[in-house]
N, C-alpha and C positions, 0 to 999 in steps of 0.2 A: 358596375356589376349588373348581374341580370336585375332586372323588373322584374316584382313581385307579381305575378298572375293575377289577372283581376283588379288590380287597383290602377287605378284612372286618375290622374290629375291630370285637369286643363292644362299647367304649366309642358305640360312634356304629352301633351295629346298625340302629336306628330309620331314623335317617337314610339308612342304603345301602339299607334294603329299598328306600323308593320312589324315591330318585337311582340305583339301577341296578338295580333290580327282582328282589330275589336273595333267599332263603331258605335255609338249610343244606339242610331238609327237601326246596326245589324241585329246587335245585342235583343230589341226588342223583337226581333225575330227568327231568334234561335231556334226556339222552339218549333217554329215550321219544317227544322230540319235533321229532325232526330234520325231518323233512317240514313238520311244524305251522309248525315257527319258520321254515322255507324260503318258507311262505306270507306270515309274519310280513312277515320283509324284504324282499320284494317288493310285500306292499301298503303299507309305508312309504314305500318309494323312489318306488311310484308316488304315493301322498299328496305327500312334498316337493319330489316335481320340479312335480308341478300347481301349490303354493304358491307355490315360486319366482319361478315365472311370475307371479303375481300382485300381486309386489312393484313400487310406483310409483319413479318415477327418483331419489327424496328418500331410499329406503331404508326407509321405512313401508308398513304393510301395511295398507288400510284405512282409511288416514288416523288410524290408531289406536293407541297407545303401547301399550294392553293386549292388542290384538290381534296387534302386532306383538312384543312381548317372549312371547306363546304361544308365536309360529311360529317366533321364534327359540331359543324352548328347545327346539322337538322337534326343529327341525335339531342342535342342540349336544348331544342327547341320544340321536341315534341310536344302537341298540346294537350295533352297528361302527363305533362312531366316525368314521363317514364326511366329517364334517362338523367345521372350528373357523373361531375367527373368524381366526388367522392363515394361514392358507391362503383363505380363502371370504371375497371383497372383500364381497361382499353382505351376509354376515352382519355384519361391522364395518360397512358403512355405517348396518344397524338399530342395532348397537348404539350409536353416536354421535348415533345421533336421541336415544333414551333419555338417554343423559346427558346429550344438550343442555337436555332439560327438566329436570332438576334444580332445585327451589327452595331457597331459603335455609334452608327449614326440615327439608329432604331429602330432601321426597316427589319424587316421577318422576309427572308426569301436566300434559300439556299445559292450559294455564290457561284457554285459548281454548276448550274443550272443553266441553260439557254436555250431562248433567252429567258434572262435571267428576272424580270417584269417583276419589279421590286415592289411599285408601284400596287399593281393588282395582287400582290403575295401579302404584302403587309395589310392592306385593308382588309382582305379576306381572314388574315389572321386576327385583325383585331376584332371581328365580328364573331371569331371564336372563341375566344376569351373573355370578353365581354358578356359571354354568353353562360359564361359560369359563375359560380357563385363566391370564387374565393377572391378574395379582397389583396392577395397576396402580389395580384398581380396588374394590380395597380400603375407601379411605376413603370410597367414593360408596358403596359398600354398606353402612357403619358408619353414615352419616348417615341413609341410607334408614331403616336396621334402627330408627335412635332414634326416629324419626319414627313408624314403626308402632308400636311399643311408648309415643308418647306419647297414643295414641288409646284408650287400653285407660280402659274406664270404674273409675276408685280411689275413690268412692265407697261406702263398704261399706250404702249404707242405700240404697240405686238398686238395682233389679230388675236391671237390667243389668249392675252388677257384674261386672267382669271383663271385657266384653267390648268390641269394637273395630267401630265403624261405618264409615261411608263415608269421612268425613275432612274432608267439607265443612261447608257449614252444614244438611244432613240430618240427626237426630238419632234417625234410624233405630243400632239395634244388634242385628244378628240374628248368626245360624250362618255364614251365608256369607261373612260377610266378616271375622268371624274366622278361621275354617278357609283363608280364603286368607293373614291373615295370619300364623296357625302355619306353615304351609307354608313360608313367604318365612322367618319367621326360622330353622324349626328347619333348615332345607337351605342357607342360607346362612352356618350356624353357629354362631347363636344361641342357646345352647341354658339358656334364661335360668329356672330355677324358680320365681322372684316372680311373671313371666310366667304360667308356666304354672299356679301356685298358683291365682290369678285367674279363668284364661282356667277350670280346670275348673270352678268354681263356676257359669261362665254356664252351662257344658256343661250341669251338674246340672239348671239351670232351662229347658233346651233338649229335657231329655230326659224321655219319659212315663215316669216313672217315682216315683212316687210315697215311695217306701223313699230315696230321695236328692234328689227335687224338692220342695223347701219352696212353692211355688206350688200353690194350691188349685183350680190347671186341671190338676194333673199324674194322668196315668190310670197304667195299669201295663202297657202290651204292650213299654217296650223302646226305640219308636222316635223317633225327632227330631221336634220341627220348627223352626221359623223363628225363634220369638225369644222368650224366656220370658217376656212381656207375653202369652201364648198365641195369638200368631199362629202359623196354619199356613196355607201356600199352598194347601194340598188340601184346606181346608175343616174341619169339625164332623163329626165321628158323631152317628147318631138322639138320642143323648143331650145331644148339643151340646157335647161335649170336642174339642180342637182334635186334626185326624188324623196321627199320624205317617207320614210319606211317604219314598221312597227315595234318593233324591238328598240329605237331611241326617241321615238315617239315616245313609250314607257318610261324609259330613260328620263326624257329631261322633263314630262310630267310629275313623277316621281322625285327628280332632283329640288324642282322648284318650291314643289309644298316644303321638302324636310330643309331647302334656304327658307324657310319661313313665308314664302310667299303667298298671299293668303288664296284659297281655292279660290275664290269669285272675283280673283285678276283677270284680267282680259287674257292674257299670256297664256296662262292657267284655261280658261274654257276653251280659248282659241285649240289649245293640245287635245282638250278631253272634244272637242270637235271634230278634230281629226279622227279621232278614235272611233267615234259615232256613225264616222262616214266609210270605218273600214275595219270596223271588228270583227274576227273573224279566228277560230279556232283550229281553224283549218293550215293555215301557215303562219309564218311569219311576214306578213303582207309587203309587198317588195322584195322581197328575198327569196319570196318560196318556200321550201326545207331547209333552208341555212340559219346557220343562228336558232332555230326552232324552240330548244329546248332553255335557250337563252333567253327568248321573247316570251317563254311561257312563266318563267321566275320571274323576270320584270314586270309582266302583265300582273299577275296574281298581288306584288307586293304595292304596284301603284296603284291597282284597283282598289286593293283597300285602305291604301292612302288617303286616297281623293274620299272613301266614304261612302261614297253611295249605289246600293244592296241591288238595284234596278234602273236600268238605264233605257229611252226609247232612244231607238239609232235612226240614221237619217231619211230609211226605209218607212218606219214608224211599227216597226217590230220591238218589242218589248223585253229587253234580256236581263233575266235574274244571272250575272256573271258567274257568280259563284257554283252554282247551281251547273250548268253548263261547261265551268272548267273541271269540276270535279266529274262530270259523265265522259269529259274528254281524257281526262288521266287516267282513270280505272281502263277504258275501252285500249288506251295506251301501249299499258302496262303488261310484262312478256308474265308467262305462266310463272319462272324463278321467281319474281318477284321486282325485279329489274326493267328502268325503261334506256332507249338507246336510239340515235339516229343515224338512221341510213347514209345522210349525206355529213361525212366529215368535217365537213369546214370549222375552225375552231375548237375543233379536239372533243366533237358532238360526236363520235364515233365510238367512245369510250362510254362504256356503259355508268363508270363508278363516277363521273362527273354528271351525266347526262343525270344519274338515280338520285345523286345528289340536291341537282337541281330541284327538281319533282318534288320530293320530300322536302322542301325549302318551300317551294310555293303553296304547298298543302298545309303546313305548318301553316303558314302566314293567310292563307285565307281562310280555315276553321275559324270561324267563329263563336268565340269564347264567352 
């Protein structure tokens, strides 16, 4: 069930950076940001009041299980708890859609659906109930939790190895939908090593990195991509190696800490190097405007994984992250209250997913 605000234990550090967005390092520097986080919570409030609104009479957002267990997390995650489902009839009636969909086999993802991405429904679901307080539903998140953990590829002579597809009959296995299901288990409390023994092996083959990627497409700058078959969304460099891009750069950054992998692995800085050499708020670096508001949640929740409040980049420009994402979200953000991408791809075109996002990554970088 949710963490209680504020309380920190070593044993599950990983865990509270991105369920309450908190660093020992940030913590001693909250105080510099009273204005900042005044802007914070006000462009939340106005994000989930526009959502609100958006919710059909059913209790779904979207017609959507994935869209709707988002929106119900940045409500249950706001950092003033302004929001639960015992108090907020709204947010229980989402939450009961969800569990109405429950399958025999655990997953959460309307059947009627397609595609039907059982894979990415369940985790998202489980991130929204996990996010509440009631203990009731426990065993709907144990059955979820086994169900993503039966998708992980245990074949050790498969490229794929390790990692976790859609969940259908797709036999697709990339970053992202692993990384959503690290997410769903390690925040839900699963904090299972076999798991994540696995899960880093895909990483390795996910990542340009040649010194740890046994794949004969692996180059050396550092960065992600899509799926160590050497697919990458953003295409080949001149020499025809697949390109690491931003959004699973975040991705398998972000993956590898909450596998436990300790920050000051080489894996690990090799990623946050990457990053250093192409941070940038401005897009999703490789992609453009695609993905955007996808790369802007990832960013937000691995930055404050990884921990640390200031970074020099490889320019030797100095960036308070936080600082900078939060003048990027406000400047964002439409007068409703609402943000929204111009370029569709990925279903960025819908504003109730896109506002979702936003409200998720603000949540998780407020500093608590």
């Amino acid at each position: 069930m949710k963490m209680q605000r504020g309380l920190i234990l070593v044993l599950f550090l990983t865990f509270a950076v991105v369920q309450n967005g908190i660093t020992a390092e940030h913590a001693a520097d909250a105080s510099d940001y009273h204005e900042l986080n005044e802007q914070v919570i006000a462009s939340i409030d106005r994000g989930l009041e526009w959502l609100k609104g958006q919710q059909a009479e059913d209790g779904l957002f979207a017609n959507h299980p994935g869209i709707t267990a988002l929106a119900l997390t940045a409500f249950l995650r706001h950092p003033q708890n302004k929001y639960s489902e015992a108090e907020h009839p709204f947010i229980q009636k989402g939450i009961q859609q969800l569990i109405g969909m429950q399958q025999p086999n655990g997953a959460i993802y309307n059947v009627e659906m397609q595609p039907a991405l059982p894979n990415y429904n369940t985790a998202i679901s489980v991130m929204a109930l996990s996010s509440t307080d009631n203990s009731e539903y426990a065993s709907i998140i144990e059955r979820a939790q086994g169900f993503l953990k039966s998708l992980q590829v245990t074949d050790e002579e498969s490229v794929y190895y390790g990692g976790i597809g859609y969940g259908s009959r797709e036999t697709v296995h990339d970053l992202s939908n692993l990384n959503l299901a690290i997410q769903a288990l390690k925040e839900s409390g699963s904090d299972d090593q076999e798991v994540w023994d696995k899960a880093i092996k895909f990483l390795e083959r996910t990542q340009n990195r040649s010194e740890s990627n046994d794949q004969s497409w692996a180059g050396n700058d550092g960065g992600f991509i899509y799926s160590p078959d050497g697919e990458s969304k953003a295409g080949t460099d001149a020499a025809g190696s697949p390109r690491s891009y931003a959004s699973m750069t975040y991705a398998g950054l972000l993956s590898f800490i909450y596998a436990n992998v300790d920050k000051n692995d080489e894996r690990v800085q090799a990623a946050f190097e990457w990053i250093k050499e192409h941070f940038t708020l401005e897009e999703n670096y490789g992609m453009g405007a695609q993905g955007l508001y996808y790369h802007y949640h990832t960013m937000a929740k691995a930055l404050r994984l990884y921990g640390d409040s200031t970074f020099v980049d490889s320019k030797g420009i100095s960036h308070d992250w936080y600082r900078e994402f939060v003048e990027k979200m406000v400047e964002l953000q439409k007068p409703d209250g609402f943000w929204v991408n111009e370029q569709s791809r990925w279903m960025e075109a819908d504003p109730r997913l896109v506002t979702a996002y936003v409200v998720l990554a603000l949540d998780t970088a407020y500093p608590k």
